[in-house]
ZAVEX-826020 format. One record per residue: residue in three letters; y, z negated, x of N, C-alpha, C, O in turn. Coordinates in steps of 0.1 Angstrom, whole numbers, plus 5000, padded with zeros to 4 digits. Layout:
BEGIN
ALAYZXYZXYZXYZX ...
//
This chain:
BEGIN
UNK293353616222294053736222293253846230292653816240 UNK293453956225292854096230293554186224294154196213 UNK293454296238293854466236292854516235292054496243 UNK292554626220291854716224291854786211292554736202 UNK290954916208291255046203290954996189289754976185 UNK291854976183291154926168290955076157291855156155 UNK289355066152289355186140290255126132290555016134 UNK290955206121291455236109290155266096289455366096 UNK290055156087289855166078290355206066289555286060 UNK291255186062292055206055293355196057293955136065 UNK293755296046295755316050296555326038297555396038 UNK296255266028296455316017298155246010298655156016 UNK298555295999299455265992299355155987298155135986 UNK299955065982299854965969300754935959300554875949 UNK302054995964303355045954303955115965303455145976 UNK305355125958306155215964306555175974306755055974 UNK306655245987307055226001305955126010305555116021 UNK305655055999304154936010302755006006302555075997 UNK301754936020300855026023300154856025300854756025 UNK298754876028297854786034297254876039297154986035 UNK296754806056296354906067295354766070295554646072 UNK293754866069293054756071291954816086291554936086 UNK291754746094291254796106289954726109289654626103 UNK289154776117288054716124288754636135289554656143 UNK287654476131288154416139287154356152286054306149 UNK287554356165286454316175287054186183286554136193 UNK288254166175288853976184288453916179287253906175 UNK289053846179288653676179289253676163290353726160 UNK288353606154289053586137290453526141290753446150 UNK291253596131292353586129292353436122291253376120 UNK293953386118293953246113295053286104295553376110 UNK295753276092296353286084298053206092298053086096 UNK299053296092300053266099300353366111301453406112 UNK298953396121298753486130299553646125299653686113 UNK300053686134300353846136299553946148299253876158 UNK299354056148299054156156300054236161301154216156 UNK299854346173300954416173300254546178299154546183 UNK300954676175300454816169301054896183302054846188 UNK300454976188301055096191301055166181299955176177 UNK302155266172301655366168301855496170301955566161 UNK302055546183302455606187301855656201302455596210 UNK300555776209300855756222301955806227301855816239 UNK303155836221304355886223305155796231304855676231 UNK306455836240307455746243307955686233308155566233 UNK308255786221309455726209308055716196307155796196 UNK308055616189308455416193307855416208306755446212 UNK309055366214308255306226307955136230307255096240 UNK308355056221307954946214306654866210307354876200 UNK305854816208304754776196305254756189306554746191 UNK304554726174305454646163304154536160302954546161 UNK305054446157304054336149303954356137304854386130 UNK302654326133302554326116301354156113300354126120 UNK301954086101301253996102300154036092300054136084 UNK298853886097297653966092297753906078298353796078 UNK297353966065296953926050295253916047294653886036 UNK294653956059293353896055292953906063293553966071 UNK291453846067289853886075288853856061288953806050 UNK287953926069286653996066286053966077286354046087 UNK284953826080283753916090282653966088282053966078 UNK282254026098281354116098279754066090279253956089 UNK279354166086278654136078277154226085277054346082 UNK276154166092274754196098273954286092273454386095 UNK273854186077272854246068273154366060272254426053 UNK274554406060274854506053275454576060275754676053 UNK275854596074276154696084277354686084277854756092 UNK278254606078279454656076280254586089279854496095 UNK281154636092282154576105283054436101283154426089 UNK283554336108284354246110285754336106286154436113 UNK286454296093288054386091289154276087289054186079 UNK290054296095291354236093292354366088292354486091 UNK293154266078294054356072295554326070295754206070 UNK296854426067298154366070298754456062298554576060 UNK299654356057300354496040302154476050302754376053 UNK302354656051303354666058304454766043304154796032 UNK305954786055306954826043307154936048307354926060 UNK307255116042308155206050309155186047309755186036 UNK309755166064311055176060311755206076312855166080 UNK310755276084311255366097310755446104309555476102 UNK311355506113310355586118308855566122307855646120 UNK308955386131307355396132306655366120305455406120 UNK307255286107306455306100305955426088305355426077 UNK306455496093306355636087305455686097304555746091 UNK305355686110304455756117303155676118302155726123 UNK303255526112301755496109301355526093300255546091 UNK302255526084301655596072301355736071301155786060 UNK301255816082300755946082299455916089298756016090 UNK299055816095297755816101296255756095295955636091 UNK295655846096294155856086293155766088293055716099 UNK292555726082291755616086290255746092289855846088 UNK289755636104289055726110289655746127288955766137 UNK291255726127291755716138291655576143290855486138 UNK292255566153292355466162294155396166295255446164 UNK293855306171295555236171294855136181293755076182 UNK296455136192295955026201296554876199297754866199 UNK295754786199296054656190296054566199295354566210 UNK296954456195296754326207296754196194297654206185 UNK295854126194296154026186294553886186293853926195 UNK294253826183295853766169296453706180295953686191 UNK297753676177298853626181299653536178299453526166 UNK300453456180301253316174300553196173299553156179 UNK301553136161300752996157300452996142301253056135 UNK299652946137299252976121299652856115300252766119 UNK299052876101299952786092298252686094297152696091 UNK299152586100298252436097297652396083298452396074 UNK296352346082295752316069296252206063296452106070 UNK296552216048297352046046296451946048295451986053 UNK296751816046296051656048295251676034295451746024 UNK294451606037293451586022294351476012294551356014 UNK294851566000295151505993296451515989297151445981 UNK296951665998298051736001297851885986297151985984 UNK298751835980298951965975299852095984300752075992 UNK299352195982299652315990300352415979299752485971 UNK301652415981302552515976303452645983304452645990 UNK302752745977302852885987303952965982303853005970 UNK304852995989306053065981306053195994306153166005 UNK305853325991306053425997307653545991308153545980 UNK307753585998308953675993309053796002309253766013 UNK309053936000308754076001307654066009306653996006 UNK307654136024306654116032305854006037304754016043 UNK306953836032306253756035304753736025304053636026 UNK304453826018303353866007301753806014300853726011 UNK301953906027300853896037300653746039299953696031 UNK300953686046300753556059300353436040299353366038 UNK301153456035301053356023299953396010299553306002 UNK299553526010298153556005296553546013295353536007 UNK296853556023296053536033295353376035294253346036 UNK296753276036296353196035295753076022294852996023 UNK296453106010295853116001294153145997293253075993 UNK294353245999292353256000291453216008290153226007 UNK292553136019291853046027291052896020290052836018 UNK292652886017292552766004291752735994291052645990 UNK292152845989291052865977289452835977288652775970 UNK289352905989287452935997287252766000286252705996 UNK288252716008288052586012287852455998287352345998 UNK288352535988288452435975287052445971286152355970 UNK286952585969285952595963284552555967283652565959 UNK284552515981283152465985283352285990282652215997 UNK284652235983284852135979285152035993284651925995 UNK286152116001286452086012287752096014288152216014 UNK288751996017289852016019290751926007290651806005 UNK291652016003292651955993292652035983291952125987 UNK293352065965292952075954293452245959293852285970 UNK293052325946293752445954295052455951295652395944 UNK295452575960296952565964297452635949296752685940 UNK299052635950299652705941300952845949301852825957 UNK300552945942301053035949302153105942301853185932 UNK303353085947304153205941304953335953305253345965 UNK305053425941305353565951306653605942306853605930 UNK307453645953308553705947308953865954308953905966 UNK309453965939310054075944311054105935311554045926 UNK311254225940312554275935312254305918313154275910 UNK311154365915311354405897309554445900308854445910 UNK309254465884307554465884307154645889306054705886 UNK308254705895307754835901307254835915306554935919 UNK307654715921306954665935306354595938306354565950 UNK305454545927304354485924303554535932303654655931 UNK302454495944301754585953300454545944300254435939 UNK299554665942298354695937297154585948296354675953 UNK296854495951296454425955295754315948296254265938 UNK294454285954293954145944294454015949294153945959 UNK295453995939296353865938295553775932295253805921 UNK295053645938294553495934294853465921296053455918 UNK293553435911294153385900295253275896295253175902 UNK295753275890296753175890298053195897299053115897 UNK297953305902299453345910301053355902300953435892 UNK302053315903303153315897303953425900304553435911 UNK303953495891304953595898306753575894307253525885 UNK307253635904309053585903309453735906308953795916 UNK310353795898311353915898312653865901312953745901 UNK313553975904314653935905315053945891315453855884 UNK314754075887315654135871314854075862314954135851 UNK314053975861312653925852311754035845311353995833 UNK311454125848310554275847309254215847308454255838 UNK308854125854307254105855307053895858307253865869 UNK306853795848306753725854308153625856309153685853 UNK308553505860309553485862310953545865310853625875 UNK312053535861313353565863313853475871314453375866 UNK313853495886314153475897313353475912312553555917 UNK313853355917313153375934312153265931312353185922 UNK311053265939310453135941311453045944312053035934 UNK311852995950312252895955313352835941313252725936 UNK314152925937314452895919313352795909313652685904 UNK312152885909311152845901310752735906310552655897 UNK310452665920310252535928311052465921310652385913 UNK312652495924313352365923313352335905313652225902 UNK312952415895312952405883311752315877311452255867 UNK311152335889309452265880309552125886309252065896 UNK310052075872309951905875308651825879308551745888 UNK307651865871306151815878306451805891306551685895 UNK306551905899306251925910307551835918307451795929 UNK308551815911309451685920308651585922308951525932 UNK307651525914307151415915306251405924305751295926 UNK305751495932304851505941305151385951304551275952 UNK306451415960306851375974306051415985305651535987 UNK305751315991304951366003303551376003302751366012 UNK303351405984301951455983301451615981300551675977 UNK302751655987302851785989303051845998303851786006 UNK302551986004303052036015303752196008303352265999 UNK304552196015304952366015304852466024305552456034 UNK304252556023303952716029305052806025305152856014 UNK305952846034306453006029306653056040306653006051 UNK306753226034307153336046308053436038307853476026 UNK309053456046309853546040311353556046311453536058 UNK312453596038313353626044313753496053313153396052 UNK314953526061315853376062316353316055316253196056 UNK317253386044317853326034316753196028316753076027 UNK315953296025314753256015314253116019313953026011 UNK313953096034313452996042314252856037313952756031 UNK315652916045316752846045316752726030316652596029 UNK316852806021316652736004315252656007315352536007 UNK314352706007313152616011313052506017312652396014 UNK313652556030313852456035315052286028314752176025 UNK315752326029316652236019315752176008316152066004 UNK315152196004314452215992313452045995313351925993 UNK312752166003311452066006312151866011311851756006 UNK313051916020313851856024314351686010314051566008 UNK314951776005315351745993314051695985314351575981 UNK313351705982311751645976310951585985309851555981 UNK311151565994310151486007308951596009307951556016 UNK308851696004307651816010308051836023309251846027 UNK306651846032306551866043306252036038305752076028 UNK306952096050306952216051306652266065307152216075 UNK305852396065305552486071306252636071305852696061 UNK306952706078307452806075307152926086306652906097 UNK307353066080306953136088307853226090308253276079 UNK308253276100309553336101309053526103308153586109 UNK310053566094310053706095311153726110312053646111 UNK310953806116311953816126311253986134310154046135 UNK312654016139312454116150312154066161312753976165 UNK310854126171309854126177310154276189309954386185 UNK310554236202309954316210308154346218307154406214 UNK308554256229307054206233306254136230305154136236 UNK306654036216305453966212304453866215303553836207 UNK304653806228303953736237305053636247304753586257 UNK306353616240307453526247308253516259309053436263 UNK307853646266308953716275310153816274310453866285 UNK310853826263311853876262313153806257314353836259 UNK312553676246313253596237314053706232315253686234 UNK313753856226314353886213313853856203314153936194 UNK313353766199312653726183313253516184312753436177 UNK314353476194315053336196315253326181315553426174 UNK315153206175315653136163316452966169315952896178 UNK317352956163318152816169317552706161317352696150 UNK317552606176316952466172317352436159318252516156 UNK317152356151317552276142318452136148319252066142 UNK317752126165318951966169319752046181319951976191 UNK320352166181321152216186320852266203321552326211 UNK319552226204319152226219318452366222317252376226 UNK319252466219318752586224318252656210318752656199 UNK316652716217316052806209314552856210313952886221 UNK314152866199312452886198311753016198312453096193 UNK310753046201310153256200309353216191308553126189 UNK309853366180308853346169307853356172306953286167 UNK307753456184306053476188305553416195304353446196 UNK306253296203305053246211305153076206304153006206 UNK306453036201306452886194306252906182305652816177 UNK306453016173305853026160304753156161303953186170 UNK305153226148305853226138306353096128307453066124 UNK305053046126305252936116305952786121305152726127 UNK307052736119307452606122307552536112307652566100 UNK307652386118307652306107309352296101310152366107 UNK309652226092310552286083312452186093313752186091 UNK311452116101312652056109313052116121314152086125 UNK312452196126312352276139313552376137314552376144 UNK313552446128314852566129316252556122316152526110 UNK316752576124318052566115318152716104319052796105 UNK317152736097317352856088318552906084318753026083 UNK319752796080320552806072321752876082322552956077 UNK321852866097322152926107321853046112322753106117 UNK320253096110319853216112319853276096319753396096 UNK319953236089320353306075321953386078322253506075 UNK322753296083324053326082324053466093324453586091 UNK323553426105323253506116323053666108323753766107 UNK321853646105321153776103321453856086320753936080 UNK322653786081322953856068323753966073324053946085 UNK324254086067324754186073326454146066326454076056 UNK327954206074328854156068329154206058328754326056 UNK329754136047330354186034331454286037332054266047 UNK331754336034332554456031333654406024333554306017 UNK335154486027336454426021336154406005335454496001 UNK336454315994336254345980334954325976334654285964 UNK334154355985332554295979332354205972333354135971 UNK331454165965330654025961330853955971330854045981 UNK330953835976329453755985328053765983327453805973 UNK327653735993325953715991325753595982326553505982 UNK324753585975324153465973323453375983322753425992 UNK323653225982323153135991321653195995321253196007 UNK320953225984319453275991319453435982319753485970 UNK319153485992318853595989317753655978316953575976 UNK317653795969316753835962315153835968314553905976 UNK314753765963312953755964312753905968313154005962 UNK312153905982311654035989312754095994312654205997 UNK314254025998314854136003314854076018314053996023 UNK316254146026315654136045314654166047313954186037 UNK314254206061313854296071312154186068312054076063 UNK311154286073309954206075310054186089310954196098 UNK308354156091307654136105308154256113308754246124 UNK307854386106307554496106309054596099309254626087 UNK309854626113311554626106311454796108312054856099 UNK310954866114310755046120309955096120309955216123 
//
């Protein structure tokens, strides 16, 4: 971990309301799972950092001049992230990272199945290309299989997505009609795995929660990566606490995760926690929520 003045490479769009913000990097390589955290502001108001998790590295490259860049695809949807999408690449941002715990590499012989859902896009593309790079030079386990879920094919982020990527809509606009975790439990092949599987996701709670059960339910070992609200980011405040899964208190996303293993949290508990209440006459929620909905890493 390190603080210090990170250039801005890029700031750009990739659909509506999400951006990838790709920066010069001078820490220590990031690990897929890992998050950073932003001032963006030298202002009082945010007087906060925010965390954003990383969706890639790049190191530096000698022969061609180019810098070491890590990169993180965020959502507007607050003030600070509106006052980092007005800032130009060319500026500067003060950074502390990487930070957490990352997603562990599977066992040889481990299929690796990646389910992301809105912002969890990042941590689960990221690692992915890890996979992929690892396959490809014939190290590790087969390559992984990746699915991404959003809301309709207008929020598709303009990004190079891994061949073979599955995409899942809610309204079926682009790609499957439904959530990952839908498309999981439908693909019978993939029951027959057991514990020759591992599972990767990041995403809402709801979303986890179903995963979790899931994996559960198929003998997949899972890895999860928790979206959560984040003050300090380094395990002194316990505002980012998630509850044990054996009742014995409570874990920091930031400094025991993000990523836990699929026995550690009770999702289905912080799912219920962090749903907002129904309203007199409403619907109910659904057990898991729409692919991409709830708060990211990155909630202001």
């Amino acid at each position: 971990m390190r603080q210090f003045q990170a250039r801005i490479i890029a700031n750009r769009p990739v659909a509506e309301a999400w951006r990838e913000l790709v920066l010069e990097w001078e820490a220590e390589p990031p690990e897929p799972g890992q998050f950073l955290t932003l001032r963006v502001s030298p202002r009082l108001d945010p007087l906060l950092r925010r965390p954003f998790a990383f969706s890639g590295f790049s190191p530096a490259d000698p022969a061609g001049g180019a810098p070491a860049t890590a990169s993180a695809v965020y959502q507007v949807r607050g003030s600070a992230t509106a006052l980092l999408a007005e800032i130009a690449p060319g500026n500067f941002l003060d950074a502390i990272g990487p930070l957490g715990k990352p997603f562990p590499l599977p066992a040889a012989g481990e299929t690796a199945l990646l389910a992301g859902g809105g912002i969890g896009l990042g941590p689960v593309l990221f690692l992915a290309r890890r996979l992929r790079a690892l396959a490809a030079a014939g190290q590790g386990s087969p390559e992984p299989r990746l699915l991404l879920g959003f809301r309709n094919a207008a929020s598709l982020p303009e990004l190079d997505l891994p061949e073979g990527s599955l995409l899942c809509t809610d309204d079926g606009s682009a790609g499957f009609r439904g959530t990952p975790t839908a498309k999981l439990a439908a693909d019978a092949a993939l029951a027959e795995l057991g514990h020759r599987a591992r599972l990767y996701a990041c995403g809402p709670a709801a979303m986890l929660a179903g995963l979790a059960a899931l994996a559960k339910e198929r003998g997949w070992r899972a890895s999860l990566s928790a979206e959560q609200w984040m003050a300090c980011g380094v395990g002194a405040c316990m505002g980012c606490a998630l509850p044990r899964a054996d009742g014995q208190g409570y874990l920091r996303a930031c400094a025991d995760g993000p990523v836990f293993e699929g026995g550690e949290i009770d999702w289905a508990a912080e799912a219920a926690r962090a749903a907002p209440p129904v309203k007199a006459g409403a619907a109910p929620r659904p057990a898991q929520g729409p692919a991409g909905a709830g708060p990211g890493k990155e909630r202001t």
